[in-house]
N, C-alpha and C positions, 0 to 999 in steps of 0.2 A: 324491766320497767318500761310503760310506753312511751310512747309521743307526746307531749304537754300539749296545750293548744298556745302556747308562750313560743313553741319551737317551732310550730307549723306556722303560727305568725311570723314567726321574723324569717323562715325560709321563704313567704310568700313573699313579705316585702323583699326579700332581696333579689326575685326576680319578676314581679309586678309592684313596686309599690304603689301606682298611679291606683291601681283595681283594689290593691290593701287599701289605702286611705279611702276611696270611696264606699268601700265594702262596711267597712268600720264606722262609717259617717251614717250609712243606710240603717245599720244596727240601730244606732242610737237613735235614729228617727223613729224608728217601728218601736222601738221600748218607750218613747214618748207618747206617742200613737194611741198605745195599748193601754201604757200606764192612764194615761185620759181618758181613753175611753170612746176616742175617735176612731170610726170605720172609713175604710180606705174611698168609700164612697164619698163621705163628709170631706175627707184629706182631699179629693182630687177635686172638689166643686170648689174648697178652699184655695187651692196652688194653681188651679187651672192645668193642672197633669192630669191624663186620663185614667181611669180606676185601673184599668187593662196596663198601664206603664208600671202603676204602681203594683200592682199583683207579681208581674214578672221581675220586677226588681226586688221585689220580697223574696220571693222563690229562686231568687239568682239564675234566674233564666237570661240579663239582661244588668248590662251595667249602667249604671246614670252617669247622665254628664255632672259636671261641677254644677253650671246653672240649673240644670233639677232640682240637685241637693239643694239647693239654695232657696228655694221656690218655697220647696218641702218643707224646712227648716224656718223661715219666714211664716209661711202660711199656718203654723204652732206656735206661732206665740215666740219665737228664740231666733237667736241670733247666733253666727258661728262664730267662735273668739279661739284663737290658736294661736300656739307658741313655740318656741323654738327652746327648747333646755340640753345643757349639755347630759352626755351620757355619765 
């Protein structure tokens, strides 16, 4: 049986989680994105990030800061709400 993507998740956080939680936060943004129907052109006139930042952070050429994310997440309409639960 292979790899889950549940398994390669939690071996990543356990040796980048800074790059997992951001990676994971990007996702979410681009399936918002998509799901609306905004092009990464609109996203970057909206966030003030350049379309060229937002490309290579798509493509994971290029990790965002926190305040990107934040920009990104803002500039859609959303707001980031996280939480702390036990395992």
């Amino acid at each position: 049986m292979g790899t889950s993507f549940i398994d390669v998740r939690n071996a990543l956080m356990k040796t980048d989680p800074e790059k997992t939680f951001k990676t994971e936060l990007l996702g979410r943004i681009k399936g918002i994105r998509e799901r609306e129907d905004i092009s990464q052109s609109e996203l970057s006139r909206r966030s003030g990030v350049p379309q060229k930042t937002i490309s290579r952070m798509e493509s994971g050429l290029s990790t965002p800061s926190i305040e990107t994310l934040y920009k990104l997440i803002d500039s859609l309409g959303y707001k980031l709400d996280y939480k702390i639960v036990k395992k």
